[in-house]
C-alpha positions as CSV (number, residue, x, y, z in Angstrom):
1,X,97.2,175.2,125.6
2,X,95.3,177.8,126.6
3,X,95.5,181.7,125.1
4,X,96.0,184.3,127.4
5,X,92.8,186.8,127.6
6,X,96.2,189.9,127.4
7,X,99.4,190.4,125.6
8,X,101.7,192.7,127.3
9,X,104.9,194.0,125.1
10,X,108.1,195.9,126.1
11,X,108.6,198.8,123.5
12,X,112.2,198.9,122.7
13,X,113.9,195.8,121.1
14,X,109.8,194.2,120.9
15,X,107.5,196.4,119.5
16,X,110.3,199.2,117.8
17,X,113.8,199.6,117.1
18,X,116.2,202.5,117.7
19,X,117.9,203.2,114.4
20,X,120.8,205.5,114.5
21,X,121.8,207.1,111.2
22,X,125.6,207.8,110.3
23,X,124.8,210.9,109.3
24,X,123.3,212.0,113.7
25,X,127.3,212.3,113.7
26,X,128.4,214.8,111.3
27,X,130.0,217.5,113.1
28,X,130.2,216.0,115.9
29,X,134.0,215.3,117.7
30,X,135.5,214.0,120.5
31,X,137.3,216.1,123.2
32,X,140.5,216.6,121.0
33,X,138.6,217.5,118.0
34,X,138.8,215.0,116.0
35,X,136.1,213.0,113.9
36,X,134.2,210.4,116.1
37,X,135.6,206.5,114.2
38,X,132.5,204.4,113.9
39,X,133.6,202.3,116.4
40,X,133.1,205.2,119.1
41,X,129.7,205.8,117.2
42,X,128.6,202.6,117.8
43,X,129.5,202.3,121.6
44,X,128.0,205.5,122.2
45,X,124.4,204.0,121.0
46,X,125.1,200.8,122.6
47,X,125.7,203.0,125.7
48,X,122.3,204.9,125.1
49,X,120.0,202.1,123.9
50,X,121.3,198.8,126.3
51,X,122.4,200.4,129.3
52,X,123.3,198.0,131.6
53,X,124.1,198.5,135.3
54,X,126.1,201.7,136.2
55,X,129.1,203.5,134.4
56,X,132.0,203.6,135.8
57,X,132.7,207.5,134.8
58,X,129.1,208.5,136.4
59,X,129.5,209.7,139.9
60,X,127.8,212.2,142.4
61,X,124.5,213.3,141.8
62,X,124.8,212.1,138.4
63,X,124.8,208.8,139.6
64,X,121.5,209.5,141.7
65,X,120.3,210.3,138.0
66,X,121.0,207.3,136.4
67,X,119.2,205.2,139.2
68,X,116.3,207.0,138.6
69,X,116.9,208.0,134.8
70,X,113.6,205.9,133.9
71,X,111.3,207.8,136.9
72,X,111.4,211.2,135.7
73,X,112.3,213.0,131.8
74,X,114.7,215.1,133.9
75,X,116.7,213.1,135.7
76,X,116.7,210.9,132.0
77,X,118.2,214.1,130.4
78,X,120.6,214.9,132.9
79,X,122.2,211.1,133.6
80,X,122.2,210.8,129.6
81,X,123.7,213.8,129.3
82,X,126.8,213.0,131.8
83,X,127.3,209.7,130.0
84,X,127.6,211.0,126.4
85,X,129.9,213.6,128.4
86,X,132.0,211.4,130.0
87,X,132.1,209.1,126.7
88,X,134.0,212.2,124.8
89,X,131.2,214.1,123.7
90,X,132.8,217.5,125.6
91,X,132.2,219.9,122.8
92,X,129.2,222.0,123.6
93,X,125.7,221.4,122.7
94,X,127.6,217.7,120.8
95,X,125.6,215.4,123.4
96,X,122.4,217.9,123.7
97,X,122.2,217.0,120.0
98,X,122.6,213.2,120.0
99,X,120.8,212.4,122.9
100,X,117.7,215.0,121.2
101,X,117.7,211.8,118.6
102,X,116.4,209.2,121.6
103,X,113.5,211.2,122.1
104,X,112.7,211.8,118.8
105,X,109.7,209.6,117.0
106,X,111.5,209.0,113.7
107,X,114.5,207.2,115.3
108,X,112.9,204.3,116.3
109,X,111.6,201.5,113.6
110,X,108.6,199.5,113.8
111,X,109.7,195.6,113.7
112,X,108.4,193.9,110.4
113,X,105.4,192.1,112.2
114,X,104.5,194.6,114.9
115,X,102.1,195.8,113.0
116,X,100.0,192.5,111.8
117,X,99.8,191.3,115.6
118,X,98.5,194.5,117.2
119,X,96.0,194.7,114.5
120,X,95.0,190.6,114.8
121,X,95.0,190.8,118.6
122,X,92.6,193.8,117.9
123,X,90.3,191.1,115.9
124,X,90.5,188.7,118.3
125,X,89.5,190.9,121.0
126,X,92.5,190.3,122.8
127,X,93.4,193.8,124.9
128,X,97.1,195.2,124.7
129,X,99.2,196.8,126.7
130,X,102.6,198.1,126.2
131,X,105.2,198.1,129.5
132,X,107.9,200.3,129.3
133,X,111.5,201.6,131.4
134,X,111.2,204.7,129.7
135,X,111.0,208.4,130.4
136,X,109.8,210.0,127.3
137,X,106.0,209.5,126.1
138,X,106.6,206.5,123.6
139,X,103.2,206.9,122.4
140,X,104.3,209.7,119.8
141,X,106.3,207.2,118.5
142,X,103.5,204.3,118.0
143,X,101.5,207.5,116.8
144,X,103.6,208.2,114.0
145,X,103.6,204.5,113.0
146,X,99.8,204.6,112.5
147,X,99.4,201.6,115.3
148,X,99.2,203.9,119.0
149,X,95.0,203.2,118.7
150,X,96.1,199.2,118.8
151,X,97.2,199.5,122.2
152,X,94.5,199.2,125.2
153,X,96.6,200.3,127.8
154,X,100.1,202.2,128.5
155,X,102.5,201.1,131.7
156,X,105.5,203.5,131.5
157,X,107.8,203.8,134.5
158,X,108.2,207.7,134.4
159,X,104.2,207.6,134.8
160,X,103.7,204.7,136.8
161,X,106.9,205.5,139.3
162,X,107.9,202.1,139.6
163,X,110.8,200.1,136.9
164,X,110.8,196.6,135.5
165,X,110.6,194.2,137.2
166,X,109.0,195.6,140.0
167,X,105.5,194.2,139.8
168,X,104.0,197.4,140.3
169,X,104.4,198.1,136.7
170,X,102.8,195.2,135.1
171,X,99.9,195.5,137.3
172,X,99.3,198.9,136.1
173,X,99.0,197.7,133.0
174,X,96.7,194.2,134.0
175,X,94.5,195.8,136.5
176,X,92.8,198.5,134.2
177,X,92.6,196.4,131.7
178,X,90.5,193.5,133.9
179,X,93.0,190.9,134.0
180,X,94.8,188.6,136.2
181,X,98.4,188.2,135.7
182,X,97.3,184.4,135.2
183,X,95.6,184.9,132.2
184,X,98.0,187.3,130.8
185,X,101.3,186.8,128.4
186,X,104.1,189.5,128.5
187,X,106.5,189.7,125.6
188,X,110.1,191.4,125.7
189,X,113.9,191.1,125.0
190,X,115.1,191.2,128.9
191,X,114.5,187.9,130.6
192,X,115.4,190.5,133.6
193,X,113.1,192.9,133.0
194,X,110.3,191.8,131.2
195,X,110.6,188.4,133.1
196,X,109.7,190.0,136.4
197,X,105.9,189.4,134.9
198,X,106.5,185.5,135.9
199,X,106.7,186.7,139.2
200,X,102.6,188.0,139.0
201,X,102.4,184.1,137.4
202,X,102.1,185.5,134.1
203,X,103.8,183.5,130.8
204,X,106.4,185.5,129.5
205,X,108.0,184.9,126.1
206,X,111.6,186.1,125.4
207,X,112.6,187.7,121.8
208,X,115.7,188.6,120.5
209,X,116.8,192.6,120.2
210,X,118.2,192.7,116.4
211,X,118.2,194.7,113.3
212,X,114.4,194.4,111.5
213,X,115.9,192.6,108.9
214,X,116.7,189.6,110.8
215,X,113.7,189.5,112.9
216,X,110.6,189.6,110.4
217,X,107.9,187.1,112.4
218,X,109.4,186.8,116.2
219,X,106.9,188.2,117.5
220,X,104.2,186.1,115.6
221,X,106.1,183.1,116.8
222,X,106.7,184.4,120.5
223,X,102.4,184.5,120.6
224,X,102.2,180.8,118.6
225,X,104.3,179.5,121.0
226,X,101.1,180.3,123.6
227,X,98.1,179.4,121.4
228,X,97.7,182.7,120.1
229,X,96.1,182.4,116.5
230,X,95.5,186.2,114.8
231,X,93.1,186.5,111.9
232,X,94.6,186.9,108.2
């Protein structure tokens, strides 16, 4: 088997985590006042960090938002913004507050092994990129880890103006970085998504979205599985 001359990665549920705290929802209520039950909590991250398809309760030009939520920080704010709304989050300034925690660097957690393969693909010589549905800059976040100088080359959609798995996107992230889509593996946790990259005739490799704990090596193994061998 042959090693790919580039790794792509997806950022959230590959490279980082996003972590909510119980303590984002002190204060916070739903629309008859009372205490948010953790079961509401966790729907509203599951809502915020695995949105899937439209929801039901967004409508008009909220709904133009959401389609295009990952194209431009604003429309991200405003369709995020309606959801947590619509979820029972009416109180003012309650969903300006959680959805400030998406955005912010120290929510999201660096998976246990990102880390050791950035830094051995950096010793190989192997370039990075990092491909991302997002609409905030990510790279504060991979800045605050100590790992952002790992990566060769950034594909996001709000910059790029095209979403997973339009092949626009990955080639953004190939074509500065000298390689064919042949030669090249993507990693992520949406066979969807992330697996629009086959379409190019890359290898993709799919990885499981889970707490750290429970994922310390996949993405060592995701890169064995393709002949990928980092340094000690």
């Amino acid at each position: 088997m042959s090693s790919p001359s580039a790794v792509l990665f997806d950022f959230s549920g590959t490279l980082f985590r996003f972590e909510a705290r119980d303590d984002w929802f002190d204060g916070l209520h739903d629309e008859h006042g009372d205490e948010l039950h953790l079961d509401a909590q966790a729907e509203l991250i599951r809502r915020m960090t695995q949105p899937v398809g439209l929801p039901a309760m967004i409508a008009g030009d909220d709904r133009i938002a959401w389609e295009r939520r990952d194209l431009d920080p604003q429309q991200h704010r405003r369709a995020y913004l309606a959801m947590l709304r619509a979820s029972g989050l009416t109180v003012p300034g309650h969903a300006e507050q959680l959805y400030g925690r998406v955005i912010d660097p120290h929510s999201w957690q660096i998976f246990p092994d990102t880390e050791r393969v950035l830094t051995g693909l950096r010793a190989a010589g192997i370039p990075v990129g990092v491909v991302s549905n997002i609409a905030f800059d990510l790279r504060a976040v991979l800045a605050l880890a100590g790992v952002a100088h790992l990566v060769d080359e950034y594909a996001l959609s709000y910059e790029v103006g095209a979403i997973k798995p339009d092949p626009r996107i990955f080639r953004a992230a190939l074509d500065p970085l000298g390689v064919a889509p042949s030669d090249a593996l993507m990693v992520g946790d949406s066979d969807e998504a992330d697996g629009g990259s086959r379409h190019l005739g890359a290898a993709f490799e799919l990885v499981r979205d889970a707490p750290a704990a429970e994922r310390p090596t996949a993405l060592l193994d995701a890169l064995a599985r393709h002949g990928v061998v980092l340094p000690n």
